[in-house]
C-alpha positions, 0 to 999 in steps of 0.5 A: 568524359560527358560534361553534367550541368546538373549535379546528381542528387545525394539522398541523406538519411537520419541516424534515426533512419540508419538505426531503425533500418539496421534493427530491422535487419537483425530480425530473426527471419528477416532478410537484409534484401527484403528490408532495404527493398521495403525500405527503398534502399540498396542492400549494398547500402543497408549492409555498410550501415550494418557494418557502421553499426557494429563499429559505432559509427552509427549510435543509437539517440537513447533519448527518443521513445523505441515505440515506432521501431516496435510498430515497424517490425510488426508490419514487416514481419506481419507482410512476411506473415502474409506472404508465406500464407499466399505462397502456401495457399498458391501450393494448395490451389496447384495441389488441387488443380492438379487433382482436379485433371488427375480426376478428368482424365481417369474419367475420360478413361473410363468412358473411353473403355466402356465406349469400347466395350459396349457391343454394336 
């Protein structure tokens, strides 16, 4: 076994951060995936936190303002918001590129027969 001179580092998180972390994933639309890599986190690590929460290992400080939580879930769901709006425009821009070569080549057709149509 290699011998480790330095120690890994061990990152700690608040009970504040689990919590928000946690009520983020509980979002209707939100997939515990995309929270954890927004997040920076591993999913494996979101979802024992989720599990802690259920159990009440992990407890919510009622004394704090729930203001910053609010302002987190509106740029999470605004990002998703944004991201259906590029995928759908991305299928748009496919549609139409797509229409566009149909376009060309009937074209194409058409000179190609009226090329051969014409007597020399």
């Amino acid at each position: 076994m290699p011998k480790y001179n330095n120690p890994r580092r061990t990152w700690k998180y608040s009970n504040d951060f689990k919590v928000n972390a946690v009520q983020l994933s509980f979002v209707v639309g939100v997939t515990i995936k995309s929270v954890a890599e927004k997040l920076d986190i591993h999913p494996f690590m979101l979802s024992r936190w989720r599990k802690e929460y259920r159990e009440g290992i992990i407890v919510v400080d009622k004394r704090k303002k729930v203001a910053g939580q609010s302002k987190a879930k509106k740029v999470l769901t605004k990002e998703q918001q944004l991201e259906r709006e590029n995928k759908a425009l991305k299928e748009e821009l496919y549609i139409l590129k797509k229409w566009q070569r149909f376009l060309a080549e009937e074209h194409q057709v058409d000179i190609d027969s009226s090329k051969n149509s014409e007597p020399t």
